[in-house]
MDTraj code that builds the backbone (N, CA, C; nanometers):
import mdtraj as md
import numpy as np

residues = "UNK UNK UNK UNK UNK UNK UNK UNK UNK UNK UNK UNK UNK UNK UNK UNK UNK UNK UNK UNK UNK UNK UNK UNK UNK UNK UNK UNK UNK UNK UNK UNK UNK UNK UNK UNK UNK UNK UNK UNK UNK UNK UNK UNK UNK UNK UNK UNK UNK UNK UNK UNK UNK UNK UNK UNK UNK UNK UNK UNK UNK UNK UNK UNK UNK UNK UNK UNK UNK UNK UNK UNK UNK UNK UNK UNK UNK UNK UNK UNK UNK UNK UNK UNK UNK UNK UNK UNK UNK UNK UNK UNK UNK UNK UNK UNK UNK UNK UNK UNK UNK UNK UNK UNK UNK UNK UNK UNK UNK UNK UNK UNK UNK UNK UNK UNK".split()
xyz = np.array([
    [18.3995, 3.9285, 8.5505],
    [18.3136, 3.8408, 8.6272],
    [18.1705, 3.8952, 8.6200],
    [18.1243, 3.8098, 8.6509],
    [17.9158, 3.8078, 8.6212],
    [17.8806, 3.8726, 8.7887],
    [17.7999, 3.9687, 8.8070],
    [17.7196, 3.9907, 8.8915],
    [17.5832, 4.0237, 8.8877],
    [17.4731, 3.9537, 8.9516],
    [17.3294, 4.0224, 8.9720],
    [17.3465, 4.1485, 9.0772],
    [17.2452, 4.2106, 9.0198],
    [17.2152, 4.3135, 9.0953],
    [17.0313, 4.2821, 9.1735],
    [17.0175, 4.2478, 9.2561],
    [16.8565, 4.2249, 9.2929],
    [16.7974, 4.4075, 9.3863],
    [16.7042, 4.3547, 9.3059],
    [16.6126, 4.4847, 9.3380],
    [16.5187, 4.4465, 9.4139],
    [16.4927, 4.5477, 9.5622],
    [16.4133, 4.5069, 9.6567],
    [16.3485, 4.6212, 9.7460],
    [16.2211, 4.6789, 9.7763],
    [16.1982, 4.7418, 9.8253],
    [16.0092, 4.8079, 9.8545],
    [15.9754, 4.8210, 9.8770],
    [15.8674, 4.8462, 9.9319],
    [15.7726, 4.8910, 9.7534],
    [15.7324, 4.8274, 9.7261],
    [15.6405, 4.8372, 9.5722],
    [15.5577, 4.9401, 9.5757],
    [15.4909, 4.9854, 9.6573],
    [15.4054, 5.0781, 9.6631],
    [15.4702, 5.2352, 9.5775],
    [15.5611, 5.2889, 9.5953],
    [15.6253, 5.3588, 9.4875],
    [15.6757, 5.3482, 9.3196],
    [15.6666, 5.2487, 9.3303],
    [15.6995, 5.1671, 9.2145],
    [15.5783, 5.2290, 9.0987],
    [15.4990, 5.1950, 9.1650],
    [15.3546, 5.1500, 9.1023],
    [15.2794, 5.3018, 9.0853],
    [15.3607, 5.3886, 9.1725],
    [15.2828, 5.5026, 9.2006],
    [15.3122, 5.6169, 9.0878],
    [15.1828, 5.6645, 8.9992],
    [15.2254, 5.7456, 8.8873],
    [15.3309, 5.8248, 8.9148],
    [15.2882, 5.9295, 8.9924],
    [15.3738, 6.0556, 9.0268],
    [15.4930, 6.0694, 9.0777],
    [15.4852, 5.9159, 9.1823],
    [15.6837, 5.8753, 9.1988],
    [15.7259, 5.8125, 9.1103],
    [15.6614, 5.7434, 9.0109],
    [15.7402, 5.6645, 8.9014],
    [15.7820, 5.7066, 8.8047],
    [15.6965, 5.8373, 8.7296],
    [15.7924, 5.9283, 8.6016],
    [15.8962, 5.9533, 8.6448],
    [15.9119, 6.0359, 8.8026],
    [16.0622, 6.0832, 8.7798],
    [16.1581, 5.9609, 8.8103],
    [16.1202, 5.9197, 8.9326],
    [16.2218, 5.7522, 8.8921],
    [16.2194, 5.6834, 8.7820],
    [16.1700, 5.6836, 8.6815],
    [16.1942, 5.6016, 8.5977],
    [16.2864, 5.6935, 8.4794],
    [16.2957, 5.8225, 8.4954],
    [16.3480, 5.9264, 8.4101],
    [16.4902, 5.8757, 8.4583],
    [16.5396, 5.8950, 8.5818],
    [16.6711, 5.8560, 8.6678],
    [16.6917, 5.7307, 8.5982],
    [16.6233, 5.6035, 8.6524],
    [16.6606, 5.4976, 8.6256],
    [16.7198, 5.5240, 8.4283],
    [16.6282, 5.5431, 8.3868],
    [16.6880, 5.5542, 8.2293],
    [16.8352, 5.6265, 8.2199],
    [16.8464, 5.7283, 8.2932],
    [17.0027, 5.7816, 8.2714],
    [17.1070, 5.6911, 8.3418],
    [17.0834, 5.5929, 8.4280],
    [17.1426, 5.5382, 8.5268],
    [17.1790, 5.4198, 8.4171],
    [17.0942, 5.3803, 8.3946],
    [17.0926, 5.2212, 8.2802],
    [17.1735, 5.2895, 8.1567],
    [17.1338, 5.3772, 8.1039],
    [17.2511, 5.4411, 7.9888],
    [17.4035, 5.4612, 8.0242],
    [17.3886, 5.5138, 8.1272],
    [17.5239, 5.5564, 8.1460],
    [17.5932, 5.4092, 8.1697],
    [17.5856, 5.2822, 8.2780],
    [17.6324, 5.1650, 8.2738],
    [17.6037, 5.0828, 8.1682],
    [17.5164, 5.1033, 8.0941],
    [17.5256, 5.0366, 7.9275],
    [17.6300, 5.0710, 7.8374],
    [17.6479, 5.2089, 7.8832],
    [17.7415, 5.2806, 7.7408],
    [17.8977, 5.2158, 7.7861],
    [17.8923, 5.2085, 7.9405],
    [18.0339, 5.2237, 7.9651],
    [18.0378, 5.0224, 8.0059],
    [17.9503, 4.9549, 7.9145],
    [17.9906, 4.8037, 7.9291],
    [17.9248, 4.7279, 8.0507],
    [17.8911, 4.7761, 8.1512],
    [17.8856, 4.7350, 8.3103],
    [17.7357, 4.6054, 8.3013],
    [17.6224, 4.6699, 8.1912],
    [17.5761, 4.5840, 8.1588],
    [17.5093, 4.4695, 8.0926],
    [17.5252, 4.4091, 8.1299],
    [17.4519, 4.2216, 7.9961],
    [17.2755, 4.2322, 7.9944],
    [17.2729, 4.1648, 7.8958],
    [17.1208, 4.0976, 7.8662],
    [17.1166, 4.0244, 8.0189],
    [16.9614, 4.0397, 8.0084],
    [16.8790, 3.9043, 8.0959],
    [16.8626, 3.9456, 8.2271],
    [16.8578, 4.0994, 8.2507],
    [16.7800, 4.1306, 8.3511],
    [16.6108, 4.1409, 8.3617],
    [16.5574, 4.1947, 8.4147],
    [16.4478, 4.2080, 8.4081],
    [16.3687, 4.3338, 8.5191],
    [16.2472, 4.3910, 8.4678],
    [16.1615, 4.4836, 8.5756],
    [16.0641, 4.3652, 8.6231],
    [16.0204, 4.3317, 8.7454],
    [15.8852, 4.2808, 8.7484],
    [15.7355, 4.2899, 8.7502],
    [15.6441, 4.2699, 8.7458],
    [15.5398, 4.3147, 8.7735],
    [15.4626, 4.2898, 8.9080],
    [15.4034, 4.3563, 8.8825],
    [15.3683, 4.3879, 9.0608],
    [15.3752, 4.2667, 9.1549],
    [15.3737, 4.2539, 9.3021],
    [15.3671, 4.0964, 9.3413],
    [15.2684, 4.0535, 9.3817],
    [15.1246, 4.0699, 9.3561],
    [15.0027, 4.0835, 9.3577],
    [14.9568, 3.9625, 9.2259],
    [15.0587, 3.9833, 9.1114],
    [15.0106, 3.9051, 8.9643],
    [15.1417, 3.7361, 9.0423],
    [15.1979, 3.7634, 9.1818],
    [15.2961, 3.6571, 9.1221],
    [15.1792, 3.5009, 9.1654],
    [15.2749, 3.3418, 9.1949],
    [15.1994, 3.2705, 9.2267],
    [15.3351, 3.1852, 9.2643],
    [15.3412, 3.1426, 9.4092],
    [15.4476, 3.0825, 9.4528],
    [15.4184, 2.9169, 9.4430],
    [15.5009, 2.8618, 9.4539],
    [15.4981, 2.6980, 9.4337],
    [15.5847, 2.6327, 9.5873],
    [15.5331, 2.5971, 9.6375],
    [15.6132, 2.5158, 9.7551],
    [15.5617, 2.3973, 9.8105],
    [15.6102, 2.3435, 9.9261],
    [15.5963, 2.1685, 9.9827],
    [15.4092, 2.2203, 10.0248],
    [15.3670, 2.0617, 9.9707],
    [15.2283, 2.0225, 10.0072],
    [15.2209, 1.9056, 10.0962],
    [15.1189, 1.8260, 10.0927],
    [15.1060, 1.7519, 10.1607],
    [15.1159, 1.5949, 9.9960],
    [15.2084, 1.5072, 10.0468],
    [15.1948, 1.3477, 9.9688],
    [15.2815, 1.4399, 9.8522],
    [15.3734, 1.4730, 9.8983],
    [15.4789, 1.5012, 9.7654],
    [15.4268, 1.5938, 9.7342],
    [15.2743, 1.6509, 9.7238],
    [15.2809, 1.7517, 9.5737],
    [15.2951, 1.8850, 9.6452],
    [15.3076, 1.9809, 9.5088],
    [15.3436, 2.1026, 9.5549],
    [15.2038, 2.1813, 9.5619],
    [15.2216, 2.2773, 9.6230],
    [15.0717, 2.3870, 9.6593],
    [15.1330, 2.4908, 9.5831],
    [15.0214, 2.5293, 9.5691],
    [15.0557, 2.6856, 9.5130],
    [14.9827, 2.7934, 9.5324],
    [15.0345, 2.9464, 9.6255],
    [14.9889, 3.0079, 9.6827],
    [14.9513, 3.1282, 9.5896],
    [14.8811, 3.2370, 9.6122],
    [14.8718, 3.3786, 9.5435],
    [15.0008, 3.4533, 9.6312],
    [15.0723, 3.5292, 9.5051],
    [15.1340, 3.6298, 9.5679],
    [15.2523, 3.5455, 9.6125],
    [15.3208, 3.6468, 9.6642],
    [15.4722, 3.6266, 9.7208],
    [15.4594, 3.5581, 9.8567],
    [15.5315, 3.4776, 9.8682],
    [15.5421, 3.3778, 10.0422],
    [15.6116, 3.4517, 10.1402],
    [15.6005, 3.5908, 10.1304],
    [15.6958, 3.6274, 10.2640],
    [15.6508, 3.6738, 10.3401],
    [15.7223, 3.7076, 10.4681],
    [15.6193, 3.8191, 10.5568],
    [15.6893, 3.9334, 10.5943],
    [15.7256, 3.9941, 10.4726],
    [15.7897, 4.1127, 10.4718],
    [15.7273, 4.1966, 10.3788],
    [15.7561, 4.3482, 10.4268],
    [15.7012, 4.4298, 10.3330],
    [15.7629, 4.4530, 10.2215],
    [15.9148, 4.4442, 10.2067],
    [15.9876, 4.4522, 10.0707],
    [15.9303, 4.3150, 9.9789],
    [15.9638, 4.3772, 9.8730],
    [15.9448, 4.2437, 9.7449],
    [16.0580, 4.2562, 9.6365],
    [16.1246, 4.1654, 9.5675],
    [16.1780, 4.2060, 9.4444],
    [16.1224, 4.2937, 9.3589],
    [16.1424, 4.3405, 9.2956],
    [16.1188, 4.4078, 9.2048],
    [16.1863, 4.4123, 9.0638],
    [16.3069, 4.3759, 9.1093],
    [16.3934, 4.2942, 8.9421],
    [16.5043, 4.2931, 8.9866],
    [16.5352, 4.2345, 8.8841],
    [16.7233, 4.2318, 8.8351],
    [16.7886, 4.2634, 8.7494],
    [16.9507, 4.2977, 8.7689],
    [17.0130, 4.3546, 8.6499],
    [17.1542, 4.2326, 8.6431],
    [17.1615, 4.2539, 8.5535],
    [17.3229, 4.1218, 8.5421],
    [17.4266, 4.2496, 8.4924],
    [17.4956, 4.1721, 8.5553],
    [17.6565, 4.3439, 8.5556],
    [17.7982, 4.2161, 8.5026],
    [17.8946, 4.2948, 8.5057],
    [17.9878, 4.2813, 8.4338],
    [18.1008, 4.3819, 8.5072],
    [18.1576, 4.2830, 8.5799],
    [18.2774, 4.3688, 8.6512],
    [18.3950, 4.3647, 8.6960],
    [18.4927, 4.3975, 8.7118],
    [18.6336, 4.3311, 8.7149],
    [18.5997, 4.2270, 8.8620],
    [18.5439, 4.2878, 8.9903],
    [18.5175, 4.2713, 9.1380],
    [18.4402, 4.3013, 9.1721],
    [18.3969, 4.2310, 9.2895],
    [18.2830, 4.2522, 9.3952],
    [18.2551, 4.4412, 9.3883],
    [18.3412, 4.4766, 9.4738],
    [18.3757, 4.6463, 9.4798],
    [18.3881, 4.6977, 9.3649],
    [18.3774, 4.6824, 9.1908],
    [18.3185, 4.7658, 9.1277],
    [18.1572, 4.7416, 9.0771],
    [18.1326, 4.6245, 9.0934],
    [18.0057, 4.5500, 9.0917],
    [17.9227, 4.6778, 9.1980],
    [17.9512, 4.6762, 9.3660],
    [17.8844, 4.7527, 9.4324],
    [17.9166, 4.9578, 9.3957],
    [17.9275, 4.9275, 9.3230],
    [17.9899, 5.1178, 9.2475],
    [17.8916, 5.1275, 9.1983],
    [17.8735, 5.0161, 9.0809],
    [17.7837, 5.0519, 9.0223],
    [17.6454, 5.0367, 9.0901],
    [17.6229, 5.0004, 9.1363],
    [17.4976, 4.9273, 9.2167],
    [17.4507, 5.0558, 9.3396],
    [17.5419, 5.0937, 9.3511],
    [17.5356, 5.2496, 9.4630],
    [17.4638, 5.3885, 9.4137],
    [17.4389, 5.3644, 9.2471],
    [17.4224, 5.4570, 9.2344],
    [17.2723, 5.4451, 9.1817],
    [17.1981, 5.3238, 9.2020],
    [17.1003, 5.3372, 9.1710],
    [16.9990, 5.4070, 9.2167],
    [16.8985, 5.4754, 9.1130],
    [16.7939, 5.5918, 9.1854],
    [16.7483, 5.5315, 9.3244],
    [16.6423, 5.4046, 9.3092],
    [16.5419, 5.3612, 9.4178],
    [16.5841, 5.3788, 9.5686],
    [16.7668, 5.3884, 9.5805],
    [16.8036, 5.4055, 9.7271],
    [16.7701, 5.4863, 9.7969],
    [16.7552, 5.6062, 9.7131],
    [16.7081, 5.7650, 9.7387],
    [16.5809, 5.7271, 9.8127],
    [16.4908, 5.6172, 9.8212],
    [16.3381, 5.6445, 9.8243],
    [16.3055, 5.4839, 9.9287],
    [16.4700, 5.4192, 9.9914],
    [16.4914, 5.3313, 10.0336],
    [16.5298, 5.1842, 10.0267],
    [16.4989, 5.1751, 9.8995],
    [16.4973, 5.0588, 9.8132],
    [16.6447, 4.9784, 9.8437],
    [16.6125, 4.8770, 9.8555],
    [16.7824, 4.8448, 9.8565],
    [16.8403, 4.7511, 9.7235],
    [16.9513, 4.7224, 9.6945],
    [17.0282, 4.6109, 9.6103],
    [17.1415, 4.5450, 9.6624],
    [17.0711, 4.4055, 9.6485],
    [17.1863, 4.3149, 9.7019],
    [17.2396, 4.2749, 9.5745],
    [17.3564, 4.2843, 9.5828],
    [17.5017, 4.1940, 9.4457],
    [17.5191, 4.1299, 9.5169],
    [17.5283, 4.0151, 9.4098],
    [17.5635, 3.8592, 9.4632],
    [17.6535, 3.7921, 9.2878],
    [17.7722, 3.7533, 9.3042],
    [17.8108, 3.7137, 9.2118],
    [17.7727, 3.5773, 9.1311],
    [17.7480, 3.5534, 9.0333],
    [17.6987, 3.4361, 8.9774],
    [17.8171, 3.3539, 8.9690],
    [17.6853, 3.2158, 9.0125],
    [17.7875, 3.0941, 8.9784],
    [17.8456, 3.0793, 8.8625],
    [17.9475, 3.0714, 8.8385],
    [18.0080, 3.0350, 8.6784],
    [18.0800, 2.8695, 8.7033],
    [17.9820, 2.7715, 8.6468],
    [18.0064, 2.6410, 8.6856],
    [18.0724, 2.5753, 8.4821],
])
top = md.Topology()
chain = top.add_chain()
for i, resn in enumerate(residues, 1):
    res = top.add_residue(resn, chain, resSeq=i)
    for name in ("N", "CA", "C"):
        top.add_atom(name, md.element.get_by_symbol(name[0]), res)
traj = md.Trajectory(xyz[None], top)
């Protein structure tokens, strides 16, 4: 079965030189090790900051507006996704447990994809 993995957590580390070499050193052994052993598919993605995004929502007479930046009023933001490959929910979250960013608060929600 298909699972996303969504990545979510306070960007400001992300972005930050000196926390990002070594997280991103982790993340690389983390992504190898569930690559080698199958866990994951094409068509995830990293994002870029949420500063470059541009949201689309209800306007006024049908049309849509479109704002700078992310529409929320929270301090977390996505930050990406990974698509997994797993017998179940509970090995889906195994793998997902062991990602670096938790260490630093970050969270990941799995959510299984529709398969229509």
């Amino acid at each position: 079965m298909r699972y996303v993995m969504i990545l979510t957590g306070d960007e400001s580390h992300w972005f930050d030189s000196a926390e990002a070499a070594g997280l991103m050193d982790e993340v690389n052994a983390w992504w190898d090790k569930w690559h080698q052993a199958g866990k994951i598919q094409q068509g995830g993605a990293e994002l870029q900051h949420s500063s470059s995004a541009k949201t689309v929502g209800p306007g006024q007479d049908g049309q849509p507006t479109v704002t700078d930046g992310p529409y929320l009023e929270i301090k977390e933001v996505v930050g990406g996704f990974i698509m997994l490959v797993a017998d179940d929910i509970d090995e889906a979250v195994a793998v997902a447990a062991g990602w670096p960013g938790i260490r630093l608060g970050d969270r990941v929600e799995v959510r299984p994809v529709m398969e229509r």
